[in-house]
KEDO-406487 format. One line per 5 residues: number of its first residue (from 1); for each residue x, y, z of N, C-alpha, C, O. Coordinates in steps of 0.02 Angstrom, whole numbers, padded with zeros to 5 digits. Example, Ala and Ser with C-alpha at 12.3 -4.5 7.8 and 13.67 -1.06 7.14 Angstrom:
1	00660/-00284/00390/00615/-00225/00390/00660/-00165/00390/00712/-00166/00423 | 00642/-00112/00354/00684/-00053/00357/00645/00002/00394/00670/00057/00402
//
This chain:
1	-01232/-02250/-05258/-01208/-02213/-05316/-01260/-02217/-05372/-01295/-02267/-05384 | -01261/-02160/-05404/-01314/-02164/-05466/-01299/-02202/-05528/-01241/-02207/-05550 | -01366/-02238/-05565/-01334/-02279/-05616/-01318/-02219/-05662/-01343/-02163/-05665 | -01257/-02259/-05704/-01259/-02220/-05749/-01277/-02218/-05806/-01274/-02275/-05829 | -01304/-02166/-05859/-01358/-02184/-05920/-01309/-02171/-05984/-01269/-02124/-05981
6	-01310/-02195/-06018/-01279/-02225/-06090/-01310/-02201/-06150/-01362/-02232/-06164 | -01289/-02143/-06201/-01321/-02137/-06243/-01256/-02145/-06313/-01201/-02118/-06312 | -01271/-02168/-06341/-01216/-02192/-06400/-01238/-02176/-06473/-01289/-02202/-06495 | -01208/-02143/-06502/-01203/-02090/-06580/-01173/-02133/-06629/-01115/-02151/-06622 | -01210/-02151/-06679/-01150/-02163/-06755/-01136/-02091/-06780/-01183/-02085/-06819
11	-01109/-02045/-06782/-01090/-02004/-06825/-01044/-02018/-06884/-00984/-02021/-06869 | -01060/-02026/-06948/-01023/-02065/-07005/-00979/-02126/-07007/-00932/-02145/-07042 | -01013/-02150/-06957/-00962/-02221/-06956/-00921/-02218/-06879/-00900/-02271/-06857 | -00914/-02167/-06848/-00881/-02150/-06773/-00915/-02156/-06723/-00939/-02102/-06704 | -00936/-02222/-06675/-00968/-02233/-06631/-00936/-02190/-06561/-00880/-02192/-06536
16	-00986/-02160/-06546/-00947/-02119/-06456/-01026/-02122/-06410/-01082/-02098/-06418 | -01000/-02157/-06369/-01025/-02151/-06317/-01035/-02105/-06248/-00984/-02093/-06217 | -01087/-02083/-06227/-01099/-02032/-06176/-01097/-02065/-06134/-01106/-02123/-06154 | -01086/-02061/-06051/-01098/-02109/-06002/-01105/-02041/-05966/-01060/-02000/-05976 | -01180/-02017/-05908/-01173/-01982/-05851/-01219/-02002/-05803/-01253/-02050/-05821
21	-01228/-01986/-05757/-01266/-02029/-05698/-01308/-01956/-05700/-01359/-01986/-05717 | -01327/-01897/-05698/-01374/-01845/-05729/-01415/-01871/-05763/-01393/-01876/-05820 | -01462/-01890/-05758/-01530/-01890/-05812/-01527/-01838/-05848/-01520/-01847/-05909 | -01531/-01766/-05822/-01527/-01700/-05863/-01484/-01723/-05930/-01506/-01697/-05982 | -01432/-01762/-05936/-01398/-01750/-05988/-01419/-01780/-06061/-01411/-01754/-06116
26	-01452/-01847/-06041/-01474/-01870/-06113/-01517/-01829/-06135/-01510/-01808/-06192 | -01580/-01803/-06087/-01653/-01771/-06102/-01604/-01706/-06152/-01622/-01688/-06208 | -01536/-01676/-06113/-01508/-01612/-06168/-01502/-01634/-06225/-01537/-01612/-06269 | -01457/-01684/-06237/-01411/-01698/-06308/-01473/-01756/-06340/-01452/-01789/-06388 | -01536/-01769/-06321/-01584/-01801/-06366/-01618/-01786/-06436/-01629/-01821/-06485
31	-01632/-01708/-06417/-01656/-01675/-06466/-01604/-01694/-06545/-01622/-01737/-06585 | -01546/-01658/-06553/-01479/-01645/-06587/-01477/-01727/-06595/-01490/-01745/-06653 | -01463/-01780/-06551/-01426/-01844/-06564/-01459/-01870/-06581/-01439/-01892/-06635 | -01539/-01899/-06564/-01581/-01934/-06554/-01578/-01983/-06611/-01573/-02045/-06605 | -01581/-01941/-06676/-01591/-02003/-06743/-01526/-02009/-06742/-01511/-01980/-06794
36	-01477/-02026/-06718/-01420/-02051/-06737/-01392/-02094/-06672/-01335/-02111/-06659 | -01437/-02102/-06648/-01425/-02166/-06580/-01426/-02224/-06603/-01470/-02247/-06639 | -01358/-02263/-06578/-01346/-02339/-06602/-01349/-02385/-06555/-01371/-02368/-06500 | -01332/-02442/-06564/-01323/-02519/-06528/-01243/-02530/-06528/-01215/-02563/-06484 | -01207/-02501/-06581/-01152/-02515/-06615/-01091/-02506/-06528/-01112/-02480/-06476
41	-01009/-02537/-06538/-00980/-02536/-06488/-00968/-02468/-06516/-00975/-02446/-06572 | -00949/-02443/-06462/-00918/-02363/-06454/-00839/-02377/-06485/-00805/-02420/-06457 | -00822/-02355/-06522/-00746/-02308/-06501/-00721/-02273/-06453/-00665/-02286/-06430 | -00754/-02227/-06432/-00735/-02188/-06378/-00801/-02173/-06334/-00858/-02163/-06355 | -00778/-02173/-06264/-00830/-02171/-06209/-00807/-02108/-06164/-00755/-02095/-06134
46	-00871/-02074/-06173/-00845/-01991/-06132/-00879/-01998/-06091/-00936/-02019/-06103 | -00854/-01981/-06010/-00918/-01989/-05963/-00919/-01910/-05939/-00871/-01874/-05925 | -00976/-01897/-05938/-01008/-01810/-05933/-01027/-01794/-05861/-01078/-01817/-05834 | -00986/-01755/-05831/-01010/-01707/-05779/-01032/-01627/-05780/-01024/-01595/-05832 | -01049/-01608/-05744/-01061/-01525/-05752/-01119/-01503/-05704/-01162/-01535/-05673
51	-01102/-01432/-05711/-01157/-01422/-05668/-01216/-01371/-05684/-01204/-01314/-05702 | -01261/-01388/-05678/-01327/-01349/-05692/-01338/-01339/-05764/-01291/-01353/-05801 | -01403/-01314/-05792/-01429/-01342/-05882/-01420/-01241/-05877/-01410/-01201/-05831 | -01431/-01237/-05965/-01424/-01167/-05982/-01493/-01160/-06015/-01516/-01194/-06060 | -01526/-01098/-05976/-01581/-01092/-05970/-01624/-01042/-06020/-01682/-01045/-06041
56	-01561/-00985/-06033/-01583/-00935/-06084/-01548/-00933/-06128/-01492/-00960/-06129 | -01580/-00891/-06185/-01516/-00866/-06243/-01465/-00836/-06214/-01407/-00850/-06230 | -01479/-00793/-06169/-01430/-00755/-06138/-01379/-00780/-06116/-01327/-00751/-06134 | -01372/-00837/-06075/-01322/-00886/-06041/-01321/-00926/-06114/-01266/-00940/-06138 | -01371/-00942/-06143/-01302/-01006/-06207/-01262/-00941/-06253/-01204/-00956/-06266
61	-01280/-00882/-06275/-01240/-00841/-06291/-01181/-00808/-06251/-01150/-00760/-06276 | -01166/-00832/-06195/-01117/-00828/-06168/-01088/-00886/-06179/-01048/-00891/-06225 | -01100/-00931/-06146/-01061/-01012/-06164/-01025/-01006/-06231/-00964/-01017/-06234 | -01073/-00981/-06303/-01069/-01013/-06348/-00992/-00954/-06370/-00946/-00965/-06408 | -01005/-00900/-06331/-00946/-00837/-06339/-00890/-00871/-06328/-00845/-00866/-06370
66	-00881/-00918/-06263/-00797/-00908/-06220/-00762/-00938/-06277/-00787/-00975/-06319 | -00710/-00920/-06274/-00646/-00938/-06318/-00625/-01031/-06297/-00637/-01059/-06244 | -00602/-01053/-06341/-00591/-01124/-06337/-00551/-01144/-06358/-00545/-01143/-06419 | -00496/-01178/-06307/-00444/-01200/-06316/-00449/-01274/-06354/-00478/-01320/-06325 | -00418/-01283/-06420/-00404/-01357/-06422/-00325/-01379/-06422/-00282/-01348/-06453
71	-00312/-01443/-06381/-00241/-01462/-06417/-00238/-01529/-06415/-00248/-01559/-06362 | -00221/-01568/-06490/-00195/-01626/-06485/-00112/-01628/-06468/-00073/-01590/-06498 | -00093/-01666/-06428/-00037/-01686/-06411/-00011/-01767/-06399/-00033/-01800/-06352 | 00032/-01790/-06442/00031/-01872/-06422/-00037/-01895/-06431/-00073/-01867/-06472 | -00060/-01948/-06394/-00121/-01985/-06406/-00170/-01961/-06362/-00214/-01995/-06335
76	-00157/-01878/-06352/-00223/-01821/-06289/-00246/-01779/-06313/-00215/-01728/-06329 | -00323/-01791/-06324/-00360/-01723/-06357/-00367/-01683/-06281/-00365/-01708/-06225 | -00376/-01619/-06298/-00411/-01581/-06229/-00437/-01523/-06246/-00397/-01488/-06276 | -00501/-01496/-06236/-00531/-01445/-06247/-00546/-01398/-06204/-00594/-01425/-06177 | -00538/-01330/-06168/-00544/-01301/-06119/-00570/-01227/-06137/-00542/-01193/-06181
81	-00623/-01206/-06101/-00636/-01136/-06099/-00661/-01121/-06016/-00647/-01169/-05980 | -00689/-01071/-05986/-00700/-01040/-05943/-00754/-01084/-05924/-00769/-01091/-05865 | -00790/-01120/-05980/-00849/-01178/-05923/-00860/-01245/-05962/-00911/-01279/-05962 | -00787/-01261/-06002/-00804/-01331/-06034/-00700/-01351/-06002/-00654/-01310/-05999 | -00699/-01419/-05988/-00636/-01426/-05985/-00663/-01502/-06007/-00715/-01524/-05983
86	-00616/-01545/-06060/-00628/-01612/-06082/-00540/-01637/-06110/-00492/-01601/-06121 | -00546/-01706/-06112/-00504/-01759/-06111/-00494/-01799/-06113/-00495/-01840/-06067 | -00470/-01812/-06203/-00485/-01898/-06201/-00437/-01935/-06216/-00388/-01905/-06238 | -00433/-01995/-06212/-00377/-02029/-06233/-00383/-02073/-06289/-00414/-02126/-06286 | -00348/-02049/-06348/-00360/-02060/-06415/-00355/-02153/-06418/-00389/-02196/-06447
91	-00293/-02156/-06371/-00266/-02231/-06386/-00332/-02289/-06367/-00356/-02332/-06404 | -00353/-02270/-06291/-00383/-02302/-06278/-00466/-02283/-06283/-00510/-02325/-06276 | -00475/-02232/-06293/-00548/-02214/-06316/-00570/-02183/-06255/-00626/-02156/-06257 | -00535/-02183/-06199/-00585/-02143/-06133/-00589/-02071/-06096/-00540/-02048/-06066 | -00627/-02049/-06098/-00618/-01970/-06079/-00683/-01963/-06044/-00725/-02004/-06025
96	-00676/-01897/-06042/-00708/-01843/-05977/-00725/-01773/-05999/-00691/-01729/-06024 | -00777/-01778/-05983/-00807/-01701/-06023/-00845/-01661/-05975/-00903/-01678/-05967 | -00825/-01613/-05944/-00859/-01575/-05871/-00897/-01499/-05908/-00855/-01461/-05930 | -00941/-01486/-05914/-00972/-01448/-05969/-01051/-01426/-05917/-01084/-01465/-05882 | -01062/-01366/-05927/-01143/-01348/-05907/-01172/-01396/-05982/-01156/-01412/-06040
101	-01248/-01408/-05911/-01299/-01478/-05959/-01319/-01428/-06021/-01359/-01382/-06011 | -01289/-01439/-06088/-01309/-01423/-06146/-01264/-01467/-06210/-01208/-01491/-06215 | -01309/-01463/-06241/-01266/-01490/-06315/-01198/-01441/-06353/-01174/-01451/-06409 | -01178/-01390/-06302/-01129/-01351/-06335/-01066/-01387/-06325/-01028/-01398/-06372 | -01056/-01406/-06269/-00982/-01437/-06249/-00997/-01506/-06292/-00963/-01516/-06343
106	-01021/-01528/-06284/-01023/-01616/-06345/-01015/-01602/-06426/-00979/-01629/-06467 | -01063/-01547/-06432/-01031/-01517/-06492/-00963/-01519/-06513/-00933/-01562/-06545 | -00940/-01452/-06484/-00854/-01460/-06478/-00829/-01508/-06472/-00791/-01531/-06515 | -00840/-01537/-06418/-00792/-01596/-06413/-00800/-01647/-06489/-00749/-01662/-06520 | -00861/-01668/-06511/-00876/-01715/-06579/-00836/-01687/-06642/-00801/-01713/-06685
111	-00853/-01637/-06631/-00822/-01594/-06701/-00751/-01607/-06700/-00726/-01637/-06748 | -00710/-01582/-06640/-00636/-01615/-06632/-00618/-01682/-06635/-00558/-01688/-06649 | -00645/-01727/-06627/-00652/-01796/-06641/-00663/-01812/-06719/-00620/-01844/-06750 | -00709/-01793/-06742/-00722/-01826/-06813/-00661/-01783/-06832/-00610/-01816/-06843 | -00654/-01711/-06838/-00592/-01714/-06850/-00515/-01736/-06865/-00479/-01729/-06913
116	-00510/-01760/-06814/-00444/-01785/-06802/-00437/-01870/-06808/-00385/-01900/-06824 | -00493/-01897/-06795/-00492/-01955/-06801/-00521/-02000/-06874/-00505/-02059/-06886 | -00562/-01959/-06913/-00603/-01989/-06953/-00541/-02005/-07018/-00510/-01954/-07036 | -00525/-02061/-07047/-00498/-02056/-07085/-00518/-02037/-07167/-00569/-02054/-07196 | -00485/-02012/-07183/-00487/-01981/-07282/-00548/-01952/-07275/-00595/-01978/-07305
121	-00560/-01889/-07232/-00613/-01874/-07197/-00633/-01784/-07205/-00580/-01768/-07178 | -00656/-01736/-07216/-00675/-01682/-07219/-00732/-01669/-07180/-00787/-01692/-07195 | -00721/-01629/-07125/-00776/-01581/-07118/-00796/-01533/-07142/-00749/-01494/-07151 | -00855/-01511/-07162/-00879/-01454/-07225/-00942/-01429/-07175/-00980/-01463/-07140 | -00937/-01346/-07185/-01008/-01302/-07176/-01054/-01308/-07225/-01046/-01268/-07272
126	-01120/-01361/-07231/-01155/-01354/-07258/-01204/-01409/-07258/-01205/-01461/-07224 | -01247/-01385/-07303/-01319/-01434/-07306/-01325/-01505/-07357/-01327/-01492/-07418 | -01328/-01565/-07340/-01328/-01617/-07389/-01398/-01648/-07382/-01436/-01662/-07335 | -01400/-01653/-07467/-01447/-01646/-07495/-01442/-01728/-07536/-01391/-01721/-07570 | -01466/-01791/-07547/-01472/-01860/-07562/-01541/-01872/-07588/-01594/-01849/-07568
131	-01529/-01916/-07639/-01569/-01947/-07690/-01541/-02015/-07718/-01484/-02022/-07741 | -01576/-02049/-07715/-01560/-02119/-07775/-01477/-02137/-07747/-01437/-02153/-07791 | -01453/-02136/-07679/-01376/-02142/-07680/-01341/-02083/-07704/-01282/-02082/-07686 | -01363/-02025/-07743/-01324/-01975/-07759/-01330/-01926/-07719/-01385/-01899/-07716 | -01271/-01899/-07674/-01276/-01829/-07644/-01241/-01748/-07654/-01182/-01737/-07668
136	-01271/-01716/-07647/-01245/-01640/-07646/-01254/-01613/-07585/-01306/-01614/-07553 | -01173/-01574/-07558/-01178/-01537/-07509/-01173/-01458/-07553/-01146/-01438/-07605 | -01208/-01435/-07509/-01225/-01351/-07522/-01203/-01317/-07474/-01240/-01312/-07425 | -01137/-01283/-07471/-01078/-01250/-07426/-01109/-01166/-07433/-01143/-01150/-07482 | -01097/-01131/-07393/-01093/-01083/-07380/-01081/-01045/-07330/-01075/-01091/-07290
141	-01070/-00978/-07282/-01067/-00942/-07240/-01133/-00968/-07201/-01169/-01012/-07223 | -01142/-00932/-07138/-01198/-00904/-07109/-01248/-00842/-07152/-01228/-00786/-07167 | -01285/-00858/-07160/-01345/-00836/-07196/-01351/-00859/-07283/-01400/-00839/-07314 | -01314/-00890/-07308/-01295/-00926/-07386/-01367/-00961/-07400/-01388/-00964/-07458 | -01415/-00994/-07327/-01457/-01009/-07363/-01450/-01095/-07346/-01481/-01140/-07374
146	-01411/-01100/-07303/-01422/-01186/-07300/-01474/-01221/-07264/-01480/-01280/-07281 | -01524/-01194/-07208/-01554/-01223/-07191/-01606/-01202/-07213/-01654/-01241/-07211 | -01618/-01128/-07243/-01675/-01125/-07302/-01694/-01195/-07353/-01747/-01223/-07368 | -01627/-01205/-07369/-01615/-01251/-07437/-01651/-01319/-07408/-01702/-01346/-07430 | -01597/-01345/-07338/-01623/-01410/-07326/-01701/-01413/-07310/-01732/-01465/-07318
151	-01737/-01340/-07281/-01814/-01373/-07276/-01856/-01346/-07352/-01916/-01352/-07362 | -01815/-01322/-07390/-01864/-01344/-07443/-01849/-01387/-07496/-01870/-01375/-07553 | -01817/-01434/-07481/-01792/-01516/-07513/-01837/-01576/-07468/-01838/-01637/-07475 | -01866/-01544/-07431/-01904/-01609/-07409/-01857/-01665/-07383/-01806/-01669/-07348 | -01896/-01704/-07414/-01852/-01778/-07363/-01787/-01784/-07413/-01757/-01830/-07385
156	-01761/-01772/-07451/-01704/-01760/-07500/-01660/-01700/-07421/-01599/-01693/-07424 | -01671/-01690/-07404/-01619/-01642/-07358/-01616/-01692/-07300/-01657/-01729/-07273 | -01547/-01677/-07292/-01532/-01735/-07240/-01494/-01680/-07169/-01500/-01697/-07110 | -01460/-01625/-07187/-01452/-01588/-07148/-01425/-01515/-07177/-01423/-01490/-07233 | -01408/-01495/-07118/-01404/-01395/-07144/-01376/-01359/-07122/-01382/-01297/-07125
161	-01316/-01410/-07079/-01250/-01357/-07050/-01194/-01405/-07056/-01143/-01371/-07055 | -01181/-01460/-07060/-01116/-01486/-07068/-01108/-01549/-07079/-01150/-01579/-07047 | -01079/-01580/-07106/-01073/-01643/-07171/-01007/-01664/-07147/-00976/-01629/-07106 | -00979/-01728/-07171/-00925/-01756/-07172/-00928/-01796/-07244/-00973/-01834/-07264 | -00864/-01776/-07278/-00852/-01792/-07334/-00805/-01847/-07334/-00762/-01836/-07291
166	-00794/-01906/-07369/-00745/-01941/-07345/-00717/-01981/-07411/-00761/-02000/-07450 | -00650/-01995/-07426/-00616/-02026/-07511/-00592/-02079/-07482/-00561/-02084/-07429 | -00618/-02143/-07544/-00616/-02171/-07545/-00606/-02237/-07606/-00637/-02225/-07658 | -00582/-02277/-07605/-00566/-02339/-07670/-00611/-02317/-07735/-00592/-02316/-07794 | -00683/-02295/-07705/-00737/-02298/-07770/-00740/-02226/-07778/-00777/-02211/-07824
171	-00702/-02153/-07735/-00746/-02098/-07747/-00772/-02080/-07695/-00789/-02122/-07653 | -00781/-02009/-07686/-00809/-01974/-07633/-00892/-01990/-07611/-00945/-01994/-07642 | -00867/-01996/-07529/-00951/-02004/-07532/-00985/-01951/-07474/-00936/-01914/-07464 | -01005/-01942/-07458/-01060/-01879/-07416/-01104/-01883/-07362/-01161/-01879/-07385 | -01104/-01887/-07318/-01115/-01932/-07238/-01146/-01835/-07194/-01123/-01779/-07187
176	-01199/-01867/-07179/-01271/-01795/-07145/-01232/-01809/-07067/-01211/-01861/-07041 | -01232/-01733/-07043/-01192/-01738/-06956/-01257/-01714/-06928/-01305/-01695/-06962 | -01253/-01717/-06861/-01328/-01674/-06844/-01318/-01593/-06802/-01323/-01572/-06744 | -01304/-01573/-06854/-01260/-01485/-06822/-01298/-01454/-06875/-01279/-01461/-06933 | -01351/-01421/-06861/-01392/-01395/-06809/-01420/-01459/-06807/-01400/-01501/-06767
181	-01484/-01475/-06864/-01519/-01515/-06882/-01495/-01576/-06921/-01441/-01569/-06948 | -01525/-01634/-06930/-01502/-01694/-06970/-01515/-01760/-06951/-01532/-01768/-06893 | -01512/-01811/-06991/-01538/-01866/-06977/-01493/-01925/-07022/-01479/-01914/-07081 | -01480/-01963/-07002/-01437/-02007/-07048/-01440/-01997/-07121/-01491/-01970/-07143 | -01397/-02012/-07158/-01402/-02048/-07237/-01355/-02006/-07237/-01330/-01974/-07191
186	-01332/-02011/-07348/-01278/-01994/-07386/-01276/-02022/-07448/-01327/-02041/-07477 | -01221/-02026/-07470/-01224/-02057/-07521/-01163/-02029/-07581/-01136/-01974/-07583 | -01155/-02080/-07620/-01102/-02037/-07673/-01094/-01974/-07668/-01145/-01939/-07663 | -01018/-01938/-07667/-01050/-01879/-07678/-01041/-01846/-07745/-00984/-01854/-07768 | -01083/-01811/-07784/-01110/-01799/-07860/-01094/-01721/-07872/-01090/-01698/-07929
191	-01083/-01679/-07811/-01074/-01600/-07821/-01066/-01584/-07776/-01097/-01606/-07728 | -00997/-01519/-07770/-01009/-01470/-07706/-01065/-01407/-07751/-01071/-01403/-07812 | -01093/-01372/-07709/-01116/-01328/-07737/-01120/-01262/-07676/-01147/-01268/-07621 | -01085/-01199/-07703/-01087/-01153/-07663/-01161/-01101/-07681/-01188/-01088/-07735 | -01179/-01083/-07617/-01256/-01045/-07599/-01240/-00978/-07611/-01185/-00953/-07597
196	-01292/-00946/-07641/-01298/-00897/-07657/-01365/-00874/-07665/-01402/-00918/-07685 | -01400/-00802/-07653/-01481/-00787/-07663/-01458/-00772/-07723/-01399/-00763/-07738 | -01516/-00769/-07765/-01522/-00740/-07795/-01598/-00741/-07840/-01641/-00776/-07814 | -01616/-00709/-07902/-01682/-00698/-07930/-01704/-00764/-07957/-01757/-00754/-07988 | -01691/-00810/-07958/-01711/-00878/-07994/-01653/-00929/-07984/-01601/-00914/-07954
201	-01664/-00991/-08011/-01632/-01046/-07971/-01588/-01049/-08053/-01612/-01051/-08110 | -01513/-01048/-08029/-01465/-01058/-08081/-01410/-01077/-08045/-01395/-01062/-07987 | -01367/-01125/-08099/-01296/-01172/-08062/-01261/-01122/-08115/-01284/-01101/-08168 | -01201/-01110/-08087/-01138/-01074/-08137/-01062/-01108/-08117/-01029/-01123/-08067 | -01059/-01108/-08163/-00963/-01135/-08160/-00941/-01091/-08134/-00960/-01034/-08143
206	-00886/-01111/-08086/-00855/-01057/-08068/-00778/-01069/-08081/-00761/-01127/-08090 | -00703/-00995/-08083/-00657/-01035/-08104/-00630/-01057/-08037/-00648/-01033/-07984 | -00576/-01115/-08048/-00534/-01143/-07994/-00526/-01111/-07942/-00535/-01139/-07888 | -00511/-01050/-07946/-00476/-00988/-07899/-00527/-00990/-07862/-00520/-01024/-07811 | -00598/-00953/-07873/-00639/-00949/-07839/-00683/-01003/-07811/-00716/-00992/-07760
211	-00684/-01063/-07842/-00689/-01119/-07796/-00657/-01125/-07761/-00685/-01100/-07713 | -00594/-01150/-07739/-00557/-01142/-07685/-00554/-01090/-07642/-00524/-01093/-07589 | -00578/-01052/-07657/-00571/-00980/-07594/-00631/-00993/-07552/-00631/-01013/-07493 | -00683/-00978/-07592/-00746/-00988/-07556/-00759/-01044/-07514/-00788/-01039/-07460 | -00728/-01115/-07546/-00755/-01184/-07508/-00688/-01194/-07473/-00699/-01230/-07424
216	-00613/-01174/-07478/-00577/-01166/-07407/-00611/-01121/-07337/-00582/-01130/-07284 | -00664/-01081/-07340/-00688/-01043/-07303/-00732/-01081/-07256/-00741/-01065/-07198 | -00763/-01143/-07295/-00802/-01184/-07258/-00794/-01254/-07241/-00840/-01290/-07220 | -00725/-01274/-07253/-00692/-01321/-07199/-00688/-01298/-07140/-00665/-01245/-07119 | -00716/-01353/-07108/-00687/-01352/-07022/-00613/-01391/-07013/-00602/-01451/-07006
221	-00566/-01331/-07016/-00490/-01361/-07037/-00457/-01372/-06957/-00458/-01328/-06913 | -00434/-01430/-06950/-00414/-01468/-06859/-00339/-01415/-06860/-00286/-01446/-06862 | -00336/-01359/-06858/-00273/-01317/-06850/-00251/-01343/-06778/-00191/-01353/-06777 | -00282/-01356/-06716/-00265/-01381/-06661/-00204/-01450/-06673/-00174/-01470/-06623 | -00193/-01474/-06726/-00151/-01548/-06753/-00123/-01542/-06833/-00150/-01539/-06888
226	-00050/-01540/-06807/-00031/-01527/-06883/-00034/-01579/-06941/-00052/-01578/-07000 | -00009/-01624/-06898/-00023/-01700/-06961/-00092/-01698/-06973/-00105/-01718/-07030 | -00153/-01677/-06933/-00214/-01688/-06972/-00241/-01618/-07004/-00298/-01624/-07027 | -00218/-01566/-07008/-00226/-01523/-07047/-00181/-01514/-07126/-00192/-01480/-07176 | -00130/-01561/-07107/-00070/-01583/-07165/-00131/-01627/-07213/-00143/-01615/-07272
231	-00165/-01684/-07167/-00200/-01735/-07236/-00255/-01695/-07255/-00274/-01698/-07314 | -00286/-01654/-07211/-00366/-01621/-07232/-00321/-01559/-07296/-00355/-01538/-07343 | -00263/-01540/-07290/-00259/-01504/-07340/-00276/-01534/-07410/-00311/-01513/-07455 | -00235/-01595/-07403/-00211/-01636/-07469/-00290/-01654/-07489/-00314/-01667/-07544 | -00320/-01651/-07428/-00381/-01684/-07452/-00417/-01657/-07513/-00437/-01673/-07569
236	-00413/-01593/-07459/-00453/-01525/-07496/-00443/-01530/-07558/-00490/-01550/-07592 | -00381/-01515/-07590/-00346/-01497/-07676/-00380/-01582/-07704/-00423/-01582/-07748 | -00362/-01628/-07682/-00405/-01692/-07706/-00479/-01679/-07721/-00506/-01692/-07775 | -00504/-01655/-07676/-00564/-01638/-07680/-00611/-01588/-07748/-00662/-01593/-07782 | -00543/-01533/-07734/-00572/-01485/-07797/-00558/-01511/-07862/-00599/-01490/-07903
241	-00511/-01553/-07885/-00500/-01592/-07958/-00543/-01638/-07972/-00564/-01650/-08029 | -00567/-01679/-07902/-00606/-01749/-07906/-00685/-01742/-07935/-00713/-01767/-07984 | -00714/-01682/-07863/-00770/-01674/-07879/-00801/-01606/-07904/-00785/-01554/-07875 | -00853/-01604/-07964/-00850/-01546/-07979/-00894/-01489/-07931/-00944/-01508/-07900 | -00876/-01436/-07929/-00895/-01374/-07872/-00903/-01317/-07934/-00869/-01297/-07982
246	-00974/-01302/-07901/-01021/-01257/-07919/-01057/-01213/-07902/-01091/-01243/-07861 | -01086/-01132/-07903/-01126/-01104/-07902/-01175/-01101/-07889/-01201/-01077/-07939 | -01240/-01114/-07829/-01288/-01126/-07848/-01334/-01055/-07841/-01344/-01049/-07781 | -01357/-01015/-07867/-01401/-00983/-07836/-01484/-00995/-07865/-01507/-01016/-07919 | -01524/-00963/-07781/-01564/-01001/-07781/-01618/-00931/-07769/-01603/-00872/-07758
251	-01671/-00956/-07774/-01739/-00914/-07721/-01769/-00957/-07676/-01753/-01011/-07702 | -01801/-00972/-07625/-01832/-00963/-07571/-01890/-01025/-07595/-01942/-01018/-07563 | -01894/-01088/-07647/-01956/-01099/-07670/-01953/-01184/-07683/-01910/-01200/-07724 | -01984/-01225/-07661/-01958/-01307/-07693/-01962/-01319/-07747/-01956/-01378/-07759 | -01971/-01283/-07792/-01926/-01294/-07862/-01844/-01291/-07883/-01818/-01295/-07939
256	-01811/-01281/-07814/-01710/-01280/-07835/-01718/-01358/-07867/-01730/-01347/-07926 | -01718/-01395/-07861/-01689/-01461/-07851/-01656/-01476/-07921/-01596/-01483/-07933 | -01709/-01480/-07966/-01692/-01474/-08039/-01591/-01444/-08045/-01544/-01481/-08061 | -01588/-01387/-08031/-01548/-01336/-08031/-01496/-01372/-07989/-01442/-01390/-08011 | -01516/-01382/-07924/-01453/-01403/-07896/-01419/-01473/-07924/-01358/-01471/-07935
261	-01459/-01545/-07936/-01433/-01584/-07970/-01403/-01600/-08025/-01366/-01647/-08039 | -01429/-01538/-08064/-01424/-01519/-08127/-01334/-01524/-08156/-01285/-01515/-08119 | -01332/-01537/-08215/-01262/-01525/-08249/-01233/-01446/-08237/-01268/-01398/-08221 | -01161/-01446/-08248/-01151/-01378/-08238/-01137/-01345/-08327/-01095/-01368/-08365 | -01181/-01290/-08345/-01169/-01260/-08388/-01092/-01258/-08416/-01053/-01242/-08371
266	-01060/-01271/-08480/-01001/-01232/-08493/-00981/-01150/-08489/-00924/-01132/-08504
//
């Protein structure tokens, strides 16, 4: 029997472990995981089967198409589409993830995990941005400009598709995922700030209403589990009183930074 190879993730504090006897599989999920490989014990241990790697855009734009089932039930996550079927067991941490060799099915599956499991916890669409312990995530749609943003912050960008926000005794703090790109760190968090182009780099207040519309748009909300879409609500409205959310628009140039750290105008 083949040994099997072990690759293990901190994602914000959530140790999960890969286990597959495929070599193909670490060499996939290295790129995406790599700086976030630990020593730490796992929480949860997924052991990965599947068959054959995805070779073109063509085939991961299919994969990335099929529709995807999630459902928590009792202490059973399970995720299923036409070429991912997974299953874990919340109580005891062990599951099974049968997926073609790519980082799409681990994806999913992580994202449903920090989800549901991370406590006083938010998933957010966007780019976080850290300095001195202070961080800003920069939320927006697809094309808003987040991974523009994170490569022209330099080593101040920590990532540029999805963040975990998490409350706590002292205050919100801001934790880098690696979806697309990313690499550890975080730190207090100091601002949401919503993306926007525009002719020069300016922060604007925005009112309540439209903060909440826009940055409910870019939670990744666990609708698959009602009790954890019940606390990520509460979270949310905590969120918009706690920390202040802002405007940012920007141009294309490493001079934002000023702007994004910046106070928000009255």
């Amino acid at each position: 029997m083949p040994a099997l190879r072990r690759f293990t993730v901190d994602l914000a504090g959530l140790a999960v472990a890969f286990e597959a006897a495929d070599e193909a599989w670490p060499a996939a999920l290295a790129p995406r995981y790599g700086a976030f490989a630990t020593r730490r014990a796992p929480r949860f241990v997924i052991r990965l089967t599947g068959a054959g790697e995805v070779r073109d855009a063509a085939a991961l734009a299919r994969l990335m198409a099929e529709p995807l089932a999630i459902v928590a039930a009792g202490s059973r996550l399970t995720l299923r589409s036409a070429s991912i079927a997974a299953a874990v067991e919340l109580a005891t941490g062990q599951g099974d993830l049968s997926a073609p060799v790519h980082r799409h099915g681990v994806d999913s599956l992580l994202r449903a995990l920090l989800a549901l499991t991370a406590p006083e916890a938010l998933l957010l669409h966007g780019a976080l941005a850290a300095v001195d312990g202070r961080a800003f995530v920069c939320a927006g749609p697809s094309g808003a400009g987040k991974s523009t943003l994170a490569a022209l912050l330099g080593e101040r960008g920590l990532c540029d598709e999805l963040c975990l926000l998490r409350r706590g005794e002292e205050g919100w703090t801001a934790h880098a995922l690696p979806f697309w790109h990313g690499r550890p760190g975080g730190g207090r968090l100091a601002g949401v700030r919503l993306l926007a182009h525009g002719p020069d780099h300016e922060l604007r207040r925005l009112a309540p209403e439209a903060a909440r519309r826009r940055l409910a748009a870019e939670v990744v909300w666990p609708t698959f589990a009602p009790e954890a879409a019940e606390r990520a609500l509460d979270l949310f409205a905590r969120l918009l009183v706690e920390v202040p959310v802002a405007e940012l628009r920007f141009r294309p140039d490493a001079g934002v930074w000023p702007a994004l750290a910046g106070e928000v105008a009255a």
